[in-house]
N, C-alpha and C positions, 0 to 999 in steps of 0.2 A: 677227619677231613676239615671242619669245623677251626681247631687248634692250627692246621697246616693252613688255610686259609687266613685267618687273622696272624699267623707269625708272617707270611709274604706282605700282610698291608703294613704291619711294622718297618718293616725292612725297605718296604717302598716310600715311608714317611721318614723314614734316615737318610735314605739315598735324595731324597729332595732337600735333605735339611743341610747334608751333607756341605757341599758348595759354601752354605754360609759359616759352618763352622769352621771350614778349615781355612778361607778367605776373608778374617773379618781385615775392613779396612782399618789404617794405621791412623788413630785418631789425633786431635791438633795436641802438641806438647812432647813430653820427653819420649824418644823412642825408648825400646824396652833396652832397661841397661845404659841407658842414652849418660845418666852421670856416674857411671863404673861402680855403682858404691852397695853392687849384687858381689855377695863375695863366692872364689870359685870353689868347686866341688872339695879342693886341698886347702881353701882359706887363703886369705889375700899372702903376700910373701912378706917373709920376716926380716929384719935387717941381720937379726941375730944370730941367724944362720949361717955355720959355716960355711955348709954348700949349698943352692939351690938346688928340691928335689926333681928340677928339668922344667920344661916353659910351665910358664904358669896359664889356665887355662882364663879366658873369661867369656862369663855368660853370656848369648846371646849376639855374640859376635865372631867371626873368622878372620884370623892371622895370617900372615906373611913376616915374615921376617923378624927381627928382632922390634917386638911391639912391648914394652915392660909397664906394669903396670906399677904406680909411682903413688906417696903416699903425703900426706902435709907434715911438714918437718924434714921431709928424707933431704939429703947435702948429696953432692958430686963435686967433689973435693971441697973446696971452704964456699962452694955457691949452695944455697938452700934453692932446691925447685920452687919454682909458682905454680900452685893449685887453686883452679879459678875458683872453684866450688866446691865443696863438702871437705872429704877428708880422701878420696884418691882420683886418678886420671889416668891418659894412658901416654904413656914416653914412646915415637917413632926414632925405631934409629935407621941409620939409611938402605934408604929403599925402602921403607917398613911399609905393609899396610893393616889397614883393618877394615872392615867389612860388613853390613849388616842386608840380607831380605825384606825387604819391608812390601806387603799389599796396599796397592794405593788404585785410584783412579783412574782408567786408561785418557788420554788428554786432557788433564785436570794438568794447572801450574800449581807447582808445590818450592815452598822455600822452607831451606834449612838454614837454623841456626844452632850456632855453633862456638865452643869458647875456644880460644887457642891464645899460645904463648911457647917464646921459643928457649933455649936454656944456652947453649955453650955459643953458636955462629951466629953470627950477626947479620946474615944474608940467608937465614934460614927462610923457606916457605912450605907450604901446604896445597897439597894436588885434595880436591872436592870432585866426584865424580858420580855421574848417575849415565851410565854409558846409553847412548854416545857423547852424551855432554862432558865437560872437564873446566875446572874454572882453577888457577895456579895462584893464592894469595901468597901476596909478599910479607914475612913477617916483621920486617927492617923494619918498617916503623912502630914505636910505643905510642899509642894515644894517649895513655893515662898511666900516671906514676906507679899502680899497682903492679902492673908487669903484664899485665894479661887483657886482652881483648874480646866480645863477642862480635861475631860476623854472622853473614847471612848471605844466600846465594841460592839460586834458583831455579829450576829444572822443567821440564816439559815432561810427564810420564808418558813415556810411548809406548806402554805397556801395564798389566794388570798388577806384576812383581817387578821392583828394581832393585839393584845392589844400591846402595848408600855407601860411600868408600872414602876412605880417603888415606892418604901414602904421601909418606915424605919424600920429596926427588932428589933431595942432597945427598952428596956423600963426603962424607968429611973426616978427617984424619981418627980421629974418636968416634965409633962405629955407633958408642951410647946415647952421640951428641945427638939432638933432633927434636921439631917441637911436641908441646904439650896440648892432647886435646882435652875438650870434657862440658859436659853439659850440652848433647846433641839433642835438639828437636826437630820437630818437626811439623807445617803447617798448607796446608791446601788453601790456594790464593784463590780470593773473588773480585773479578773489574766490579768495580761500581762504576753505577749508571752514570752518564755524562748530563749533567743539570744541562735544564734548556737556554738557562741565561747566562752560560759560563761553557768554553770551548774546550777549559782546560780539566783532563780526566785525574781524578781523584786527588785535584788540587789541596783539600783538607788534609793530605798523608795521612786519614783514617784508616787504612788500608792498608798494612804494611807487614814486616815480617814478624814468627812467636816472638816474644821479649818475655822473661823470666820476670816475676814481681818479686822476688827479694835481689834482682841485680841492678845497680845504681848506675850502670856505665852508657846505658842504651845500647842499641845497635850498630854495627860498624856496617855502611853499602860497600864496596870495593867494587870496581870498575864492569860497568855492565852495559854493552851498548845495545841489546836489543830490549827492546820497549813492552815487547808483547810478553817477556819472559823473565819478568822482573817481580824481585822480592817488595819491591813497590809500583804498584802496577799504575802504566802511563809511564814513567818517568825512568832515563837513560841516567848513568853516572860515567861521565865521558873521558875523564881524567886517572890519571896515574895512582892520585891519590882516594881515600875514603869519605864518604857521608857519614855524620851520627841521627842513627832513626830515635828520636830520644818520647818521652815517656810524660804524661804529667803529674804522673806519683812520683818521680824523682827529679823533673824539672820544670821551670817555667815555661808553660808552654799557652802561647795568644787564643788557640781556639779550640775546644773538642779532645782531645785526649791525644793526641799526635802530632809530630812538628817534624821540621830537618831543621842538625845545627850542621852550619857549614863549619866544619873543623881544620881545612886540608888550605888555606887560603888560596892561590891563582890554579892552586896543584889539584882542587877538586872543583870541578862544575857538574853540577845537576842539571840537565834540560828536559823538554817536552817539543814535539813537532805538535802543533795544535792544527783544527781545520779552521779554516776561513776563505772569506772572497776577496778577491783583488780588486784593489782599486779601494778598497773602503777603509775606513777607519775604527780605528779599535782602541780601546785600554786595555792595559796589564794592571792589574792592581794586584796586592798583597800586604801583608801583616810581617813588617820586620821589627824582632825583639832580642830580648835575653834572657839566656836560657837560667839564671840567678843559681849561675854552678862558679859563681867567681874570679869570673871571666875576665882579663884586663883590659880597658878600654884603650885606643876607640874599636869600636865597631863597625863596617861597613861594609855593604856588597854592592857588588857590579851587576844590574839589572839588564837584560838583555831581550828585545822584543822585535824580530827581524833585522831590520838595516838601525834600527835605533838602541841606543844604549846607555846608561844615566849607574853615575856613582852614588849610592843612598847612604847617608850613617846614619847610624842610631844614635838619635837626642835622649839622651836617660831622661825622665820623667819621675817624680816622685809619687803619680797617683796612676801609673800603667809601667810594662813591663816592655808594651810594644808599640808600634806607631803603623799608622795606615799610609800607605806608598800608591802611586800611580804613571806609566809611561805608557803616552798617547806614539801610537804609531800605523802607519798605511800600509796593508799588508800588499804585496808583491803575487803569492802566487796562494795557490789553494792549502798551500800549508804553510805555517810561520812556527821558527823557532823561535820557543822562550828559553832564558836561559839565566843560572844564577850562580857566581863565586864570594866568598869572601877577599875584600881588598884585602886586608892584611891577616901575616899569621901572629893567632893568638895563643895565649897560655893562660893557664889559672893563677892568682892573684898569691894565693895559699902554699904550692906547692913548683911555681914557675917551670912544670914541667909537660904534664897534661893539656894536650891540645884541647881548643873549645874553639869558637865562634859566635856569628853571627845567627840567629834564629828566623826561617822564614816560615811562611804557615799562612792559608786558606788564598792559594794563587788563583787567580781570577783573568780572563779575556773575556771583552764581551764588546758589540759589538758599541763604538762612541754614542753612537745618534740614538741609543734604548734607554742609555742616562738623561738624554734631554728632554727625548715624549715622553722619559716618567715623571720629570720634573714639570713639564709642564702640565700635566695632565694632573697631578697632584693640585700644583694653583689653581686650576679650574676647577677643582673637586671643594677648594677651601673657599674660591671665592661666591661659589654655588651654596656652601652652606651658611656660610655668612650673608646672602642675600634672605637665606629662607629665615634666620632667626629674625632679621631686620622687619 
C-alpha cells in the first residue's frame, strides 16, 4: 500500500512537471537546425553520387516540395551557389517550402531573422509566414557584393505553438532555380519604455532584431507598415526599399551599440507617429554619421517633422564620426510624423557595389520651451553659486 502510494505521488509530480518539459520556450538565437549544418539520419548528399538515394531528410524541420539541401562550393552549371554561413543551406525550388514548430509566447512580438540569397532569377523572392501573418521579400536587390543578405520580419504569436515557414512563390522554367536560406533565428521583442523628456519610442534603436556576432553585414528592415509589430519596435519602414539595422562591433555607430544606416536613398524612409499637443512647439533632434564601412561621399538625409522638413549632410569631421542635427517644428494634431531618407544613393568606395548610407541614431522630440527652462534654470543655479563663493 505504502509502495502504491508513493509510486502515484511520482507520477503526480511528472504530470505537473509534465507541461514544462514538453513546452519549453524557444529561446533568443538560432532556432534548432536554424543553420542546416545538423547532418540527416543518411548524411548530408554527395555530389559524387550517381543517383540520389531519394529526398534527403533534414532535422528538425518539414518539407514540401523540392527543398535541396546545398553545400559551399557546390556549382549549377558554371554559377557556384552562395552560402551565407558555415558550410550548408537549403535551396527552394518552386513552390518549395520548409517549415519548423516552435513554442513561444501567447502575444509576445517575436522577430526572425533570417539569411537569404537568390541563385538563377533575378526577380526571385521569399514568402516568411507565421499564420495568419505572411510577409513576401523581394530578393532583386543585392545590398552587398557578397551575394547574400540578412533580413528580419516580424510576427505577433497568437498562440502557444507557430509554424515558422517559409516557401518560394516562383515558378520558373528550372524547377531547381530558387532562393537560398540559412542561419534562421529567432528573438522575442520588448517596447522599451518612452523616456519622459523625449516623445520618440526607442529612438536609440537599442531595441531591434537577433544579429549574428560573426556577421559583418547587419540587418536588412524590408518594408513594414505596422508600428506595433515591428522587428524595431516604434518605428514603420514605409518604402519599397530596405533599412540596415547595423551593429557597433562591425560599424561606426554615434551612440550605444545600435544605429540605422539608411541604405535604399528616396526608396527607403523609416518614420514614427510620435504623441504631442497642438499648437506647441517642438524639436527633433538627432545624431547623423558614418557608419566608416566606406561609404562614398556626400552624405545626406531629408529630415522630416510634420508640415516641416530640412536636407542635412554630413560635414566629415576628423575628431567625430557624427554630428548633432535639430528641426524646430508646431505640431498640428496630437500625433506628428517624424520621418527620415537618404538624399542620395550611395555605394562603398572599395567595392562600388554594396549599398551603404547615411547613419542616424538617438532621435529625439521634446517639447521647445523644456530646452529654454533648463537653460535658464541652469544660469540661475551658476549665478547662485557664484554669489555664495563671492
Amino acid at each position: 500500500m505504502a509502495r502504491s502510494s508513493t509510486r502515484m505521488k511520482w507520477v503526480s509530480i511528472f504530470m505537473l512537471l509534465l507541461p514544462h518539459l514538453a513546452f519549453t520556450l524557444t529561446e533568443d538565437g538560432l532556432v534548432p537546425n536554424g543553420d542546416f549544418e545538423q547532418p540527416p539520419s543518411n548524411g548530408f548528399p554527395n555530389d559524387a553520387m550517381v543517383e540520389p538515394a531519394g529526398p534527403t531528410e533534414i532535422p528538425n524541420w518539414k518539407t514540401n516540395g523540392n527543398v535541396e539541401l546545398v553545400e559551399s562550393g557546390q556549382k549549377q552549371g558554371a554559377l557556384i551557389l552562395v552560402i551565407p554561413q558555415g558550410r550548408h543551406a537549403v535551396r527552394l525550388g518552386n513552390e518549395a517550402e520548409i517549415g519548423q514548430d516552435l513554442t513561444v509566447e501567447k502575444g509576445s512580438i517575436y522577430s526572425v531573422t533570417f539569411s537569404a540569397a537568390r541563385t538563377c532569377a533575378q526577380l526571385e523572392s521569399l514568402n516568411v509566414s507565421v499564420p495568419p501573418a505572411s510577409q513576401t521579400i523581394d530578393l532583386q536587390t543585392l545590398y552587398n557584393v557578397q551575394g547574400w543578405d540578412p533580413y528580419a520580419v516580424a510576427f505577433n504569436a497568437e498562440t502557444d505553438t507557430i509554424r515558422l515557414a517559409f516557401k518560394n512563390p516562383g515558378m520558373e522554367d528550372d524547377p531547381t532555380c530558387g532562393p537560398i536560406i540559412d542561419n534562421i533565428a529567432l528573438k522575442k521583442m520588448f517596447t522599451p519604455d518612452k523616456p519622459k523628456d523625449n516623445a520618440v519610442l526607442n529612438g536609440d534603436f537599442e531595441e531591434g532584431p537577433f544579429m549574428f556576432k560573426n556577421t559583418s553585414l547587419g540587418v536588412l528592415l524590408p518594408t513594414n507598415l505596422d508600428e506595433e509589430t515591428s522587428s524595431l519596435p516604434g518605428w514603420t519602414v514605409e518604402s519599397n526599399r530596405a533599412m540596415r539595422y547595423i551593429d557597433s562591433d562591425h560599424y561606426s555607430v554615434p551612440q550605444g551599440k545600435r544605429a540605422v544606416e539608411l541604405v535604399s536613398g528616396k526608396e527607403g524612409i523609416i518614420s514614427q507617429m510620435v504623441e504631442t499637443t497642438p499648437n506647441k512647439q517642438y524639436s527633433l533632434t538627432f545624431l547623423l554619421g558614418h557608419a566608416d564601412d566606406k561609404c562614398k561621399q556626400p552624405l545626406a538625409v531629408m529630415a522630416f517633422a510634420g508640415d516641416q522638413a530640412q536636407n542635412v549632410h554630413y560635414t566629415p569631421n576628423s575628431n567625430s564620426t557624427f554630428q548633432s542635427e535639430n528641426l524646430n517644428f508646431t505640431a498640428k494634431a496630437d500625433r506628428t510624423r517624424i520621418a527620415f531618407y537618404s538624399v542620395y544613393y550611395n555605394t562603398r568606395s572599395d567595392d562600388m557595389t554594396s549599398l551603404c548610407g547615411p547613419v542616424i541614431d538617438d532621435v529625439r522630440v521634446w517639447f521647445s520651451g523644456s530646452t529654454r527652462i533648463g537653460v535658464h534654470r541652469f544660469g540661475i543655479a551658476i549665478l547662485a553659486l557664484a554669489w555664495v563663493l563671492l
